[in-house]
Structure formats: structure tokens, C-alpha cells
Backbone as XML, in Angstrom:
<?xml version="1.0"?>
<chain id="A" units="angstrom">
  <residue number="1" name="UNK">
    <atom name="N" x="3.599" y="15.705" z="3.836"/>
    <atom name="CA" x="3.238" y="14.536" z="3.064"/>
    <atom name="C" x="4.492" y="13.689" z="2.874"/>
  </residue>
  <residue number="2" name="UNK">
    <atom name="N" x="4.460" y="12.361" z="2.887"/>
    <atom name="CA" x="5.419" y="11.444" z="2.776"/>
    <atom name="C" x="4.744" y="10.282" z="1.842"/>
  </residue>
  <residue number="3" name="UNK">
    <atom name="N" x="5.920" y="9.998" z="0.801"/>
    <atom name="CA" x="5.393" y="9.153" z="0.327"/>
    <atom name="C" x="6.671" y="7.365" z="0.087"/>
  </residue>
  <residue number="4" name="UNK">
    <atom name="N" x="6.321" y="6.745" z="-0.643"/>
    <atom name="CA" x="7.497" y="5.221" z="0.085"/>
    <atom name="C" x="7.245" y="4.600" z="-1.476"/>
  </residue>
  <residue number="5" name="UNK">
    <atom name="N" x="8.299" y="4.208" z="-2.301"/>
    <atom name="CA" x="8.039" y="3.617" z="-3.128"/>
    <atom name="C" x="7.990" y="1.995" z="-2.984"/>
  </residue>
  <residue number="6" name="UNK">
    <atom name="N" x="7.134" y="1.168" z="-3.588"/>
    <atom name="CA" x="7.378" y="-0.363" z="-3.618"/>
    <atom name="C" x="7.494" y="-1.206" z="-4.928"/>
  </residue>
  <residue number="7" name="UNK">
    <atom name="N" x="8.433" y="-2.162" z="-5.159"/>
    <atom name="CA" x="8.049" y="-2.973" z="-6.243"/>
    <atom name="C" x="7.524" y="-4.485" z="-5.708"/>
  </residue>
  <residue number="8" name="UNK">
    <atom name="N" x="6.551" y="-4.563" z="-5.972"/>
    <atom name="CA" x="6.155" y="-5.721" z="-6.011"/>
    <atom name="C" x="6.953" y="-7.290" z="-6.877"/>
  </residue>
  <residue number="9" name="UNK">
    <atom name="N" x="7.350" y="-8.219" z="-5.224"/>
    <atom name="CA" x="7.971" y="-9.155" z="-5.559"/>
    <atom name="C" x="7.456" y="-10.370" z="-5.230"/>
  </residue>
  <residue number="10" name="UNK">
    <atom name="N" x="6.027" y="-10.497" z="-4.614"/>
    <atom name="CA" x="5.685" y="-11.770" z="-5.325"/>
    <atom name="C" x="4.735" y="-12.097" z="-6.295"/>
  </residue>
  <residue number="11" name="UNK">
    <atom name="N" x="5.292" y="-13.246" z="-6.465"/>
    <atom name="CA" x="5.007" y="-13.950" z="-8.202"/>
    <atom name="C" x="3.351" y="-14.103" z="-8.003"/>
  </residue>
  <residue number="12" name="UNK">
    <atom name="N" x="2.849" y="-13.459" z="-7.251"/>
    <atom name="CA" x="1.426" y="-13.777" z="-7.445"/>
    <atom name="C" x="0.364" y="-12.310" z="-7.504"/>
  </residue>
  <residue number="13" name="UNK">
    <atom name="N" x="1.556" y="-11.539" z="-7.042"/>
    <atom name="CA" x="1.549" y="-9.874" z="-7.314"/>
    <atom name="C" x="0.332" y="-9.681" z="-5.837"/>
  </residue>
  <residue number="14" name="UNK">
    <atom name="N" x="-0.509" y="-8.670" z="-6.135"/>
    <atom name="CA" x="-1.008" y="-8.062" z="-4.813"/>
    <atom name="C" x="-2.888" y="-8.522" z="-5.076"/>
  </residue>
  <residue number="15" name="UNK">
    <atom name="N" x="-2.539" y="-10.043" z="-4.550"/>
    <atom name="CA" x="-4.276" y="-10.610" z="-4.844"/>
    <atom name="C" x="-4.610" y="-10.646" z="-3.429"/>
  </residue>
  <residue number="16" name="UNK">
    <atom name="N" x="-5.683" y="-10.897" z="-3.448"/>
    <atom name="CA" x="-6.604" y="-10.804" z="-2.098"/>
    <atom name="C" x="-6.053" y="-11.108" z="-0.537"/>
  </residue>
  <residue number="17" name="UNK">
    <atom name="N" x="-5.402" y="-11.779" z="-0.539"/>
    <atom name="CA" x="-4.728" y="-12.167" z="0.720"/>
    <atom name="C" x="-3.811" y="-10.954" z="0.838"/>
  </residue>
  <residue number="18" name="UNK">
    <atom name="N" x="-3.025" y="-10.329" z="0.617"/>
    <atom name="CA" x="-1.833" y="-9.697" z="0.786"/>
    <atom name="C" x="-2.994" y="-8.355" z="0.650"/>
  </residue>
  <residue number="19" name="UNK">
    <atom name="N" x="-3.388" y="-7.876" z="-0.328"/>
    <atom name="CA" x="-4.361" y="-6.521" z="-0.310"/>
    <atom name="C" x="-5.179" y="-6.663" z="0.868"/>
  </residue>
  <residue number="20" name="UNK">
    <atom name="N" x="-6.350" y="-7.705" z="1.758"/>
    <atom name="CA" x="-6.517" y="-7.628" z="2.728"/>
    <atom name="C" x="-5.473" y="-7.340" z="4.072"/>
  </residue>
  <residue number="21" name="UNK">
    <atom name="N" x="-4.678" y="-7.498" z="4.303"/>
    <atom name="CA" x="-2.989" y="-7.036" z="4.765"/>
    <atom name="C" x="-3.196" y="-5.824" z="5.143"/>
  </residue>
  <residue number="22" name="UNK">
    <atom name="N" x="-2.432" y="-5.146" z="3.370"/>
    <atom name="CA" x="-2.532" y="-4.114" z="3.672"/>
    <atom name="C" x="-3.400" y="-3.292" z="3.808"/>
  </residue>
  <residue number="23" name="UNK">
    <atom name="N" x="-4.742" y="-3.701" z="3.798"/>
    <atom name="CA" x="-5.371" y="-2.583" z="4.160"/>
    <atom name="C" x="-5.547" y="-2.490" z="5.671"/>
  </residue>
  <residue number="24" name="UNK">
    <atom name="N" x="-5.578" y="-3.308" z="6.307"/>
    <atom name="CA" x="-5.686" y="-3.917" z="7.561"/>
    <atom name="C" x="-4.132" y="-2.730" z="7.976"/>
  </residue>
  <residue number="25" name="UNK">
    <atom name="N" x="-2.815" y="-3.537" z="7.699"/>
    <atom name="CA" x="-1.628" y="-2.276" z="7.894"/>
    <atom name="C" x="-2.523" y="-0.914" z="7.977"/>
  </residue>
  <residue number="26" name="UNK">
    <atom name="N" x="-2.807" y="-0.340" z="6.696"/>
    <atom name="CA" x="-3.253" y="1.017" z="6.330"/>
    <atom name="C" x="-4.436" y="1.524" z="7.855"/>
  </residue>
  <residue number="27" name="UNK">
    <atom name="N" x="-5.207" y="0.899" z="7.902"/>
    <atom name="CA" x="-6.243" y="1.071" z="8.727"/>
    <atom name="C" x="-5.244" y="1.949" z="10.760"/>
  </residue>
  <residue number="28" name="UNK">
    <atom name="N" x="-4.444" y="0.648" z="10.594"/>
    <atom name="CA" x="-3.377" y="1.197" z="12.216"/>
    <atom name="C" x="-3.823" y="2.336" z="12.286"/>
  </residue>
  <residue number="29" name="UNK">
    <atom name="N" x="-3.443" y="3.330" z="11.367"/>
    <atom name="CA" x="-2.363" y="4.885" z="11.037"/>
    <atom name="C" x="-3.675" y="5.932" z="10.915"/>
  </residue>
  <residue number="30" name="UNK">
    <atom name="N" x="-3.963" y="6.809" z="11.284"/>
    <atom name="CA" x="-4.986" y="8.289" z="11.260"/>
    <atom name="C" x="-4.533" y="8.617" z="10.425"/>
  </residue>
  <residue number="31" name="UNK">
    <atom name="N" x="-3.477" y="8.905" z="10.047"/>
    <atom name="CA" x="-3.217" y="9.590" z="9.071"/>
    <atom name="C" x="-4.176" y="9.472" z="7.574"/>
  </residue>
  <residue number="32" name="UNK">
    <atom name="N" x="-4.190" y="9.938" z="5.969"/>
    <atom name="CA" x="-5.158" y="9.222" z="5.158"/>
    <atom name="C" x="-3.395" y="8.729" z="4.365"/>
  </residue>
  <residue number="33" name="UNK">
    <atom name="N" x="-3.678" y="7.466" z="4.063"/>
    <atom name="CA" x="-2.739" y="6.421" z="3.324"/>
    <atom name="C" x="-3.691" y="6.433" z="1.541"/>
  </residue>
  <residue number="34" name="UNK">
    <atom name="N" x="-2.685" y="6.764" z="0.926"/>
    <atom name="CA" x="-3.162" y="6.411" z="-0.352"/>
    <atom name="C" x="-2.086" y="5.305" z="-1.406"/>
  </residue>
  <residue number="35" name="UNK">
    <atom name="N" x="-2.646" y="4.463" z="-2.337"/>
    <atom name="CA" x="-1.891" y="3.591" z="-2.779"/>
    <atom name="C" x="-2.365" y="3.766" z="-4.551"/>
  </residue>
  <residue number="36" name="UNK">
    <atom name="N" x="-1.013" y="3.978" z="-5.093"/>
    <atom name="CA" x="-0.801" y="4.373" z="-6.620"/>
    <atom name="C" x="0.008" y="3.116" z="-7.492"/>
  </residue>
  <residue number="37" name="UNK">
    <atom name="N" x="-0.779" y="2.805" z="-8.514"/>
    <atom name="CA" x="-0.004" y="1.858" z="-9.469"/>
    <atom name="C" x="-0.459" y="2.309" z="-10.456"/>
  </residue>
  <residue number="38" name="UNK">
    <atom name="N" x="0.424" y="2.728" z="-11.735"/>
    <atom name="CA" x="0.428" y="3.123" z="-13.400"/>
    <atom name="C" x="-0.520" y="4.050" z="-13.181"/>
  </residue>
  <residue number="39" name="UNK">
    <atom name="N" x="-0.483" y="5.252" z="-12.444"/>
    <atom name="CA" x="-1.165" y="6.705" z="-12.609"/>
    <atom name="C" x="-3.083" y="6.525" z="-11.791"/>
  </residue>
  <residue number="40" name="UNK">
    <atom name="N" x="-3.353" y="5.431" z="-11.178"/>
    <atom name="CA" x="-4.618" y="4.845" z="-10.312"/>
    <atom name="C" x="-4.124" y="4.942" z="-8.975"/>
  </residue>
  <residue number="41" name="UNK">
    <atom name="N" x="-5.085" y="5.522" z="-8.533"/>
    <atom name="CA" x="-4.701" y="6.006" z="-7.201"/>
    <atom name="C" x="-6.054" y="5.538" z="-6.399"/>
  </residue>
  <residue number="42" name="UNK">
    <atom name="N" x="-5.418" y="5.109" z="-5.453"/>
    <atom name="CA" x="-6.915" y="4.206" z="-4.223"/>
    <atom name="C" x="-6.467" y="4.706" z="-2.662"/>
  </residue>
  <residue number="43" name="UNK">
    <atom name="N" x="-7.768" y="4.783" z="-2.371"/>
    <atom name="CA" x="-7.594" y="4.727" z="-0.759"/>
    <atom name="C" x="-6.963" y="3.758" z="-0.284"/>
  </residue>
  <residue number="44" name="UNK">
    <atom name="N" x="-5.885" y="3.263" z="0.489"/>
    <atom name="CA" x="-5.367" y="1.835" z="1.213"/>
    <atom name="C" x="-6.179" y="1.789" z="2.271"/>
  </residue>
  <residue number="45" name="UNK">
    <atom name="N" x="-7.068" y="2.179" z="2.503"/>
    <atom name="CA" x="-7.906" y="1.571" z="3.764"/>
    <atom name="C" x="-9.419" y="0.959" z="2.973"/>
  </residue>
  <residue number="46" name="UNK">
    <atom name="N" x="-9.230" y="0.735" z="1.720"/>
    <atom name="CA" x="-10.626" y="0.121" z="0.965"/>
    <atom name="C" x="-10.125" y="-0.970" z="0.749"/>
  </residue>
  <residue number="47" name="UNK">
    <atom name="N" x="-10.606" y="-2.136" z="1.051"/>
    <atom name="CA" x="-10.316" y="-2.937" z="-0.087"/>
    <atom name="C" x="-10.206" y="-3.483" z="-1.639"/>
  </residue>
  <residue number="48" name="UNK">
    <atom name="N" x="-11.883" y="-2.684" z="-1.726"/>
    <atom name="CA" x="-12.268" y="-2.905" z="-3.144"/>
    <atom name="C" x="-11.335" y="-2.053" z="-3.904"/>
  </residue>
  <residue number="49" name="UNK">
    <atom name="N" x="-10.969" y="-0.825" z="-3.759"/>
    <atom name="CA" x="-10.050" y="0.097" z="-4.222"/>
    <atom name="C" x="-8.550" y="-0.543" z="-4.630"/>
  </residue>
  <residue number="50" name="UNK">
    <atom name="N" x="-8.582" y="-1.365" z="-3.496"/>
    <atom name="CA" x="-6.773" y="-2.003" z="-3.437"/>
    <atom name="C" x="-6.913" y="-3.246" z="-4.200"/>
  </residue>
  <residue number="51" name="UNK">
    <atom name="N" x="-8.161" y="-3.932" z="-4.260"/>
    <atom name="CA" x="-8.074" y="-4.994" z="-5.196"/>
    <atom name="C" x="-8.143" y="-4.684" z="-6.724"/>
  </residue>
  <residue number="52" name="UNK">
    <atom name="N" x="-8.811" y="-3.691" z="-6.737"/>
    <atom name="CA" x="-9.270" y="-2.649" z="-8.486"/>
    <atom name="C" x="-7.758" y="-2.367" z="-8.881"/>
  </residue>
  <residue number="53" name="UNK">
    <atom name="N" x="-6.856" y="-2.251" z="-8.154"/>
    <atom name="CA" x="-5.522" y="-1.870" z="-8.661"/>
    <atom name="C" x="-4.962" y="-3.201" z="-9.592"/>
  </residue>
  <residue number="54" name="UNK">
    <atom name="N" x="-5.206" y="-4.238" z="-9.287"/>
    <atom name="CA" x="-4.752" y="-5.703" z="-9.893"/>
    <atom name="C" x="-3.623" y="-5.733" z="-10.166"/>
  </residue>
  <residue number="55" name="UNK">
    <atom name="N" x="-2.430" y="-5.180" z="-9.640"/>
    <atom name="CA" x="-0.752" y="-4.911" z="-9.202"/>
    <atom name="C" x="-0.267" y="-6.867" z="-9.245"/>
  </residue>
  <residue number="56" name="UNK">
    <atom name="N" x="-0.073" y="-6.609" z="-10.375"/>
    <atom name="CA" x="1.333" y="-7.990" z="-10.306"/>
    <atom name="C" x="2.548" y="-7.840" z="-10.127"/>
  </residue>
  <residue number="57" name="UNK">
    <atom name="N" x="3.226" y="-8.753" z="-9.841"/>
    <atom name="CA" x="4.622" y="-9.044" z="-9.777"/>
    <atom name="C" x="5.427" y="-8.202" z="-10.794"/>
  </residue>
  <residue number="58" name="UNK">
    <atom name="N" x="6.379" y="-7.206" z="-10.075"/>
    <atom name="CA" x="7.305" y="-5.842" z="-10.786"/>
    <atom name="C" x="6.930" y="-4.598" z="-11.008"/>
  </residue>
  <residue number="59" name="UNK">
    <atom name="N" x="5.458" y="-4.739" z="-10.957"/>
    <atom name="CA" x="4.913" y="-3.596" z="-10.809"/>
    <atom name="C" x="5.398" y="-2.741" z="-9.582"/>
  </residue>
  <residue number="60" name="UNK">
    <atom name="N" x="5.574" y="-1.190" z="-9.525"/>
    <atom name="CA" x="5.890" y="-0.454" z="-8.682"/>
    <atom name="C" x="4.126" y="0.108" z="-7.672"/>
  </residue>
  <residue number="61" name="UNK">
    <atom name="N" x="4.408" y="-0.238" z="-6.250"/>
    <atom name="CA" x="3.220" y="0.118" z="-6.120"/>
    <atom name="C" x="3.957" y="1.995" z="-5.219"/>
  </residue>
  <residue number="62" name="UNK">
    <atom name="N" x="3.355" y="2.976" z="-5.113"/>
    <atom name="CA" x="3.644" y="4.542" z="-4.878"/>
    <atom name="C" x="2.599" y="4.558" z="-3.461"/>
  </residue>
  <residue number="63" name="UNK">
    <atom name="N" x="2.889" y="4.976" z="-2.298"/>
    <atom name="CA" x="2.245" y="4.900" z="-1.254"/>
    <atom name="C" x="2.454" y="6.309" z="-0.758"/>
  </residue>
  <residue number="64" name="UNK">
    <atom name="N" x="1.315" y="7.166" z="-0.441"/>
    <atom name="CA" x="1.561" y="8.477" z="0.225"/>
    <atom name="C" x="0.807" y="9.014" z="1.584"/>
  </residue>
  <residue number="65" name="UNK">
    <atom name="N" x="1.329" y="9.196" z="2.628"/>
    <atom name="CA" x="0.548" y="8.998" z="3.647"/>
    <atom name="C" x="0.780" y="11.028" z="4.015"/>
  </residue>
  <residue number="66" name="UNK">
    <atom name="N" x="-0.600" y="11.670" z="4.506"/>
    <atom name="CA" x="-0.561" y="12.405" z="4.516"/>
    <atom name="C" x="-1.658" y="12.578" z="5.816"/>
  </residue>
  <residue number="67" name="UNK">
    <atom name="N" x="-0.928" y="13.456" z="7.056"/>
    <atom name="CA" x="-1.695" y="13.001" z="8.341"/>
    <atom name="C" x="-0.363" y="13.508" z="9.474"/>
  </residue>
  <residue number="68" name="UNK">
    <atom name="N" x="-1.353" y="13.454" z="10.941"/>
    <atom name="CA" x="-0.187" y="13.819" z="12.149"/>
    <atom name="C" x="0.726" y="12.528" z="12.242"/>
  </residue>
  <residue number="69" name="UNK">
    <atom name="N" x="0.479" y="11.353" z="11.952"/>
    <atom name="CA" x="1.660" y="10.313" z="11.927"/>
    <atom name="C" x="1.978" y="9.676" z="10.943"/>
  </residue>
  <residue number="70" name="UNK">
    <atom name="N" x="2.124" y="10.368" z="9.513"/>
    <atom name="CA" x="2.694" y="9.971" z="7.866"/>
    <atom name="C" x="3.857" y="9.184" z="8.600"/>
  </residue>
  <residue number="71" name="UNK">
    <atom name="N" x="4.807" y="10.200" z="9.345"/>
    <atom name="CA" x="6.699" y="9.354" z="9.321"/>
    <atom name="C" x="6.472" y="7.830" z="9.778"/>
  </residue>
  <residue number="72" name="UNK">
    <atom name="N" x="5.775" y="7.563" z="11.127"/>
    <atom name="CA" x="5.823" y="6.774" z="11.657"/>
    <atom name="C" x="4.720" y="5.514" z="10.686"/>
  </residue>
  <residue number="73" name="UNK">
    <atom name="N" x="3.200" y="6.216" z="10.319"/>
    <atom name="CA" x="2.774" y="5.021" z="8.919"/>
    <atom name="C" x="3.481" y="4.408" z="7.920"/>
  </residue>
  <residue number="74" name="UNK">
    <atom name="N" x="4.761" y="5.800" z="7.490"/>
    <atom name="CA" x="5.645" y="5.031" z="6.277"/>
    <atom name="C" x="6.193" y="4.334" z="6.893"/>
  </residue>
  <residue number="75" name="UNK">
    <atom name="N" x="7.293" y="4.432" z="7.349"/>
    <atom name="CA" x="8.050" y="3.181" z="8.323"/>
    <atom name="C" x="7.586" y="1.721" z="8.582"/>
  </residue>
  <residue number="76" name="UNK">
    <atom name="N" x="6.220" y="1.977" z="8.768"/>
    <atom name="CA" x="5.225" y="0.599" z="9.368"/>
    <atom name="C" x="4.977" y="0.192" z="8.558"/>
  </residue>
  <residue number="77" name="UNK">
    <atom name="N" x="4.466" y="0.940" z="7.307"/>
    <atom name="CA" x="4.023" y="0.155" z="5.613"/>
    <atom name="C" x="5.263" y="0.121" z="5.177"/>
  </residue>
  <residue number="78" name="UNK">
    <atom name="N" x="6.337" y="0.624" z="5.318"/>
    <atom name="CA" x="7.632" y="0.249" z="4.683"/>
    <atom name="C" x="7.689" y="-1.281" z="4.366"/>
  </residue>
  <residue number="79" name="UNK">
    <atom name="N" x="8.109" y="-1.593" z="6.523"/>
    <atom name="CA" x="8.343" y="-2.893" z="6.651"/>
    <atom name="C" x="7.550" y="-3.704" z="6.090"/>
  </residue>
  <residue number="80" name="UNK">
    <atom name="N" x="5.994" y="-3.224" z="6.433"/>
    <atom name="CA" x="4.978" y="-4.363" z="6.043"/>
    <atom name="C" x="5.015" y="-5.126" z="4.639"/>
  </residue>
  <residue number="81" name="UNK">
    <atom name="N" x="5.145" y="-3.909" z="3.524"/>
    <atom name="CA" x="5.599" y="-4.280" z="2.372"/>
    <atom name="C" x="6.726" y="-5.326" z="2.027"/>
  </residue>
  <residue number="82" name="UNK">
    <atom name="N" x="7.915" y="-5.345" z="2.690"/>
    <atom name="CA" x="9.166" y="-5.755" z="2.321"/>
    <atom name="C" x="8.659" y="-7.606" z="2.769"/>
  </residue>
  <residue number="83" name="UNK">
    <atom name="N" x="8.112" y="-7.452" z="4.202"/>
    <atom name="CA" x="7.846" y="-8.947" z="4.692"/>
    <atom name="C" x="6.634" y="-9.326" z="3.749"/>
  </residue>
  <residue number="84" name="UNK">
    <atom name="N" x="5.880" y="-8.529" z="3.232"/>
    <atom name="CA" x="4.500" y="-9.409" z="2.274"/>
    <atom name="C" x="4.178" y="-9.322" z="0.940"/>
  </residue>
  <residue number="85" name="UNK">
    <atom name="N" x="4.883" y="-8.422" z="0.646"/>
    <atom name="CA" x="4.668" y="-8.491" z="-1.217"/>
    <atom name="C" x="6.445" y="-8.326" z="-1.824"/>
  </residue>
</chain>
């Protein structure tokens, strides 16, 4: 299991455009991707799940990918994160 911490840095936090993203990211990877903010934990391949999180700006989002290609999913949601939220 691998997991990737994020803080969320834009000022508009993780609304529909950017959560469609990542779930889209999440989807790539076999592995199962899960996404955690303040102790809520969602599938990253749902949307409705990733929008139910309602993650603003500073919030830490906790990502754990658990699967035959976790190393190579974190890496990919690493980046993805850094270029979109």
C-alpha cells in the first residue's frame, strides 16, 4: 500500500472541474485509489464520492493506492495533483 499526501492550493479548492480530473487520473491505474479529507474517505474513481468530499483551498487531501501498480499510480497522481489543485 502506498499512500501521497496533498494540500490543496487552489483558491477554489477541489469543485467539479478539477474532481472530474481526478477521477478521470484515478480511473488510468488498476490498482483501487482511495481519496481522504478530515477522516472521509471516497473511492477516487467516483465522482459523486470526490465531490461529497467538498475539499477547499489548504485543506490536506490523503491519497492511498493499493494494487499491482500503487508506485507507478502515486507518481502519476502525484504530478497530477501538483499541475491541478
Amino acid at each position: 500500500m502506498k499512500e501521497i499526501k496533498h494540500v490543496i492550493a487552489d483558491p477554489l479548492g477541489l469543485h467539479a472541474r478539477p474532481a472530474g480530473l481526478l477521477v478521470k487520473e484515478a480511473a488510468k491505474n488498476a490498482c483501487n485509489v482511495t481519496v481522504a479529507v478530515n477522516g472521509t474517505s471516497v473511492d477516487a474513481k467516483r465522482i459523486m464520492g470526490v465531490m461529497k468530499l467538498a475539499a477547499k483551498q489548504g485543506m490536506e487531501l490523503t491519497l492511498t493506492f493499493d494494487g499491482a501498480d500503487e508506485e507507478a499510480a502515486a507518481a502519476s497522481m502525484a504530478e497530477f495533483l501538483k499541475a491541478n489543485l
